[in-house]
C-alpha positions as CSV (number, residue, x, y, z in Angstrom):
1,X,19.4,-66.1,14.9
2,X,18.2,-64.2,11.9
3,X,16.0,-61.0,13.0
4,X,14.4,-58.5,10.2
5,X,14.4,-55.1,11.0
6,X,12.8,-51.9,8.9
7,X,15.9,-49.5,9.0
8,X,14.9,-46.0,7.8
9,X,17.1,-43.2,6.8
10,X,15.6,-39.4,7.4
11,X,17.5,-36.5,5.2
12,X,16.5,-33.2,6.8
13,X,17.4,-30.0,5.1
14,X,16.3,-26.6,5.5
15,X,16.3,-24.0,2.5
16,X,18.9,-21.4,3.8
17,X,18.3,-19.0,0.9
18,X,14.3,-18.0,1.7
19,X,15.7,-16.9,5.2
20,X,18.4,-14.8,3.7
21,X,16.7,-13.5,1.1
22,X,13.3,-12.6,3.0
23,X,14.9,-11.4,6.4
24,X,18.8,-11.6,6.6
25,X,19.7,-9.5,3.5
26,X,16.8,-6.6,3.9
27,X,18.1,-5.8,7.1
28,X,21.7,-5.9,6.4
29,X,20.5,-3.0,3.2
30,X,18.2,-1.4,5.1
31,X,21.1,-0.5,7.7
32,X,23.8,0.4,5.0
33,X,20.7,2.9,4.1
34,X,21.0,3.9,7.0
35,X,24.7,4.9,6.6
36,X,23.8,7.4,3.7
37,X,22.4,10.0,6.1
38,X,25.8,10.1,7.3
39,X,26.7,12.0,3.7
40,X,24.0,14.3,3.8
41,X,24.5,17.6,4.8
42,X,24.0,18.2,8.4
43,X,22.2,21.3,7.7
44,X,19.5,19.0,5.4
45,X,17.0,18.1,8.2
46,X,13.9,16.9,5.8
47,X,16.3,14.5,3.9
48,X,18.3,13.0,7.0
49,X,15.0,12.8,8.9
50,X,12.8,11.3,6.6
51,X,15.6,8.3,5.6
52,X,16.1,8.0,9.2
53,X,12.1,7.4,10.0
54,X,12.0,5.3,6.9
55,X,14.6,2.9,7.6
56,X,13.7,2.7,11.1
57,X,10.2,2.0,10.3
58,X,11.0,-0.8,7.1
59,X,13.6,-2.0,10.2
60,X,10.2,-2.6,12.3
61,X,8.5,-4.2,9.3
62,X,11.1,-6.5,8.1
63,X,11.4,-7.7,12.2
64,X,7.3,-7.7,12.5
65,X,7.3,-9.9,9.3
66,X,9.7,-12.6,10.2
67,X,8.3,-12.9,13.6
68,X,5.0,-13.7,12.3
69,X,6.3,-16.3,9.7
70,X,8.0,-18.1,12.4
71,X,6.6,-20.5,14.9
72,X,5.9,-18.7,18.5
73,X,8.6,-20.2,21.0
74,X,10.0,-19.2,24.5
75,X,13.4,-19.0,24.1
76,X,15.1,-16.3,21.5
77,X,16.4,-17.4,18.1
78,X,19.1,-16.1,16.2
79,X,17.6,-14.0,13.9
80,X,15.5,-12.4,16.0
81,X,19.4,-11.1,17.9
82,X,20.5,-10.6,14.2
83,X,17.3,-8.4,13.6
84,X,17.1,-6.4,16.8
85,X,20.5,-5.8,16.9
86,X,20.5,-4.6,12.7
87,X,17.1,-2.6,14.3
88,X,20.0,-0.9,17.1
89,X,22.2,0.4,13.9
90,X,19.4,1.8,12.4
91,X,18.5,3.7,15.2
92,X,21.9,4.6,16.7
93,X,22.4,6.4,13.1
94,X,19.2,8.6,13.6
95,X,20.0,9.4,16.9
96,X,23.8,10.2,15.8
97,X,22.0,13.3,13.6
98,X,20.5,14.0,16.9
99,X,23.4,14.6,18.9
100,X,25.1,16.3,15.9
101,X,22.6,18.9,15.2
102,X,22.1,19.6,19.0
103,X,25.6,19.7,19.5
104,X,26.3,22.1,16.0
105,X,23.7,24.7,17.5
């Protein structure tokens, strides 16, 4: 027989660029910022101190931010393991200066 039928065609897309631009490429700068206290002078505390504290604390922003403009789920997504694990770098490098300067005296 001849049967109609409504047949309906559903293009989903998601905008890749807001993400990167808003969360991804922050973090990836504010860990190669991180890297710069690397180059300092071990013997400059108040420089590699404060860019440590600073990138550690825009580190906590940028991972406070894009939790809030997500929606709340149970499981863990993948940029929150891209942002904790950005948020590790940052802190490793601050604790590196640590180590050195206890190790230097």
């Amino acid at each position: 027989g001849w049967y109609n039928r409504l047949f309906i065609n559903f293009a989903l897309r998601r905008h890749i660029f807001f993400f990167v631009l808003q969360s991804y490429f922050p973090a990836m700068l504010m860990v190669m910022l991180s890297w710069v206290s690397f180059w300092i002078d071990r013997r400059a505390v108040p420089a590699r101190v404060s860019l440590g504290i600073t990138t550690v604390l825009t580190m906590s922003t940028i991972m406070t931010g894009v939790s809030a403009s997500m929606p709340q789920v149970s499981y863990i997504k993948a940029v929150d393991v891209y942002l904790w694990t950005s948020f590790l770098f940052v802190f490793l490098s601050v604790i590196e200066y640590a180590a050195v300067n206890y190790l230097t005296t």
